[in-house]
C-alpha positions as CSV (number, residue, x, y, z in Angstrom):
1,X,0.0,0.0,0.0
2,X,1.2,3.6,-0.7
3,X,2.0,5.8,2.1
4,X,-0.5,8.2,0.9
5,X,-3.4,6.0,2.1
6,X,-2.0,5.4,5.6
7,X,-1.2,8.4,6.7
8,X,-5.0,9.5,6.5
9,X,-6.3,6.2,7.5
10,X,-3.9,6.3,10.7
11,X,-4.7,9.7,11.6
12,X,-8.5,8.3,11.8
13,X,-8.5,5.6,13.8
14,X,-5.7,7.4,16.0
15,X,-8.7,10.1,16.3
16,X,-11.1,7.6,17.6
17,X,-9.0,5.6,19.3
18,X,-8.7,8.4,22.0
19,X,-12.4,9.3,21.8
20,X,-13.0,5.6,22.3
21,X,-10.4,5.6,25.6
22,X,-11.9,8.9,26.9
23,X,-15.7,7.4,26.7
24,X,-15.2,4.1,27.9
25,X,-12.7,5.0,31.1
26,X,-15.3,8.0,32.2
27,X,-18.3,5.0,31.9
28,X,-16.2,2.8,34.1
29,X,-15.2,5.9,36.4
30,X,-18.9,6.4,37.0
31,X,-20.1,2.6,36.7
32,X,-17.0,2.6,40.1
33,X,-18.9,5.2,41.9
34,X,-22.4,4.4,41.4
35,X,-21.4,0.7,42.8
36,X,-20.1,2.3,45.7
37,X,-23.1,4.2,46.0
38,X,-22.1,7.5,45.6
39,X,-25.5,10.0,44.5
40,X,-25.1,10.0,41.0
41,X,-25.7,14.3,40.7
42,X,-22.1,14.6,41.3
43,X,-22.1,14.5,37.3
44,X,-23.9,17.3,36.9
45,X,-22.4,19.6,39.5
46,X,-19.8,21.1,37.3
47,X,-22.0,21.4,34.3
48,X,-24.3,24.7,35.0
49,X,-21.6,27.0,36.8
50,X,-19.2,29.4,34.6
51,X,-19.5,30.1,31.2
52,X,-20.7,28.0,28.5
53,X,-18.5,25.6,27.2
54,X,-19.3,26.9,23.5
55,X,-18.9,30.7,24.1
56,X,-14.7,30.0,25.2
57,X,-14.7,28.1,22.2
58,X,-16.1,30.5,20.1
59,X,-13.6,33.1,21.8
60,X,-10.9,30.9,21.3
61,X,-11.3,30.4,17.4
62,X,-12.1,34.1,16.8
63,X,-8.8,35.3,18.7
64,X,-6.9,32.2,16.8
65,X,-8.1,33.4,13.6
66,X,-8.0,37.2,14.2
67,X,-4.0,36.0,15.0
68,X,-3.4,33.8,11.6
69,X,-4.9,37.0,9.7
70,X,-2.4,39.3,11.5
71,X,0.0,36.8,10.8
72,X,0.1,36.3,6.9
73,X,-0.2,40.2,6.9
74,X,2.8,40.9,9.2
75,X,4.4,38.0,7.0
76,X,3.7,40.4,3.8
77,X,4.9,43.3,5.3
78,X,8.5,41.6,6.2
79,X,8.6,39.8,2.8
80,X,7.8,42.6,0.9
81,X,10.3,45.4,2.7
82,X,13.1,43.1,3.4
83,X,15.0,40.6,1.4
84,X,14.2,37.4,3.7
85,X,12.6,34.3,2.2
86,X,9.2,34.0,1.9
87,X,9.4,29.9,2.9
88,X,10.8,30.8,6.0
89,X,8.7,33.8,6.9
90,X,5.5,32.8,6.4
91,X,4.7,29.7,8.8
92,X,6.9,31.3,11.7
93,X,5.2,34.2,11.8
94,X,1.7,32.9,11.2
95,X,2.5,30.6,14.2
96,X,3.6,33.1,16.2
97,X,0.8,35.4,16.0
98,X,-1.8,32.2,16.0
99,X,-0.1,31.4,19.1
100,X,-0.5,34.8,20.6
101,X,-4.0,34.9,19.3
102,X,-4.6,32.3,21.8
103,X,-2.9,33.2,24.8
104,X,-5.1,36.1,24.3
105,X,-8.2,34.3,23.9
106,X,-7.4,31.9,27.0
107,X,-7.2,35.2,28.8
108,X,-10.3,36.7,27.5
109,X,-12.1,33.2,28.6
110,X,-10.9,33.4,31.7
111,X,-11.9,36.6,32.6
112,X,-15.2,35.6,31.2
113,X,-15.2,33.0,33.5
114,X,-14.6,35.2,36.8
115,X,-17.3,37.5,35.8
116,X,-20.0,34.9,36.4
């Protein structure tokens, strides 16, 4: 088989072999505590306080974005008014500033998340 066919079909089932390994260890986590009779509403304690799980993602992929689009601009800029490489340029800097991006959204969540 050609290399071109495993690599996607390993990056799969790597994909749901952790999904698989997360769901069945939490089920036998809570199968452990049920049997020992503890209430079972310890589940949902965590669930309603704090902000919703989809608003820090939303923050987080807006600031990541907002970073990658500052980065391929800041990459243009250094491109076109010095004489560095463009292969070298580009993914360092969109990196960098997608990296950025989220330190600043992971700051922005968590502020949201000591307002409520």
């Amino acid at each position: 088989m050609n290399a071109e066919i495993l690599i996607p079909i390993t990056f799969f089932l790597m994909i749901f072999g952790i999904v698989y390994l997360i769901y069945s260890t939490r089920n036998r986590e809570r199968l452990a505590l049920i049997e020992k009779g503890v209430d079972a509403s310890i589940f949902l304690e965590g669930k309603a306080k704090g902000v919703p799980t989809w608003k820090i993602f939303v923050v987080n992929l807006a600031f990541l974005l907002i970073g990658g689009g500052l980065g391929i601009f800041i990459a243009l800029l250094i491109t076109t008014y010095t004489s560095l490489e463009d292969d070298a340029v580009y993914p360092s800097i969109i990196f960098i500033m997608s990296g950025v991006g989220l330190l600043v959204g992971f700051g922005t969540a968590k502020d949201l998340d000591k307002e409520q």
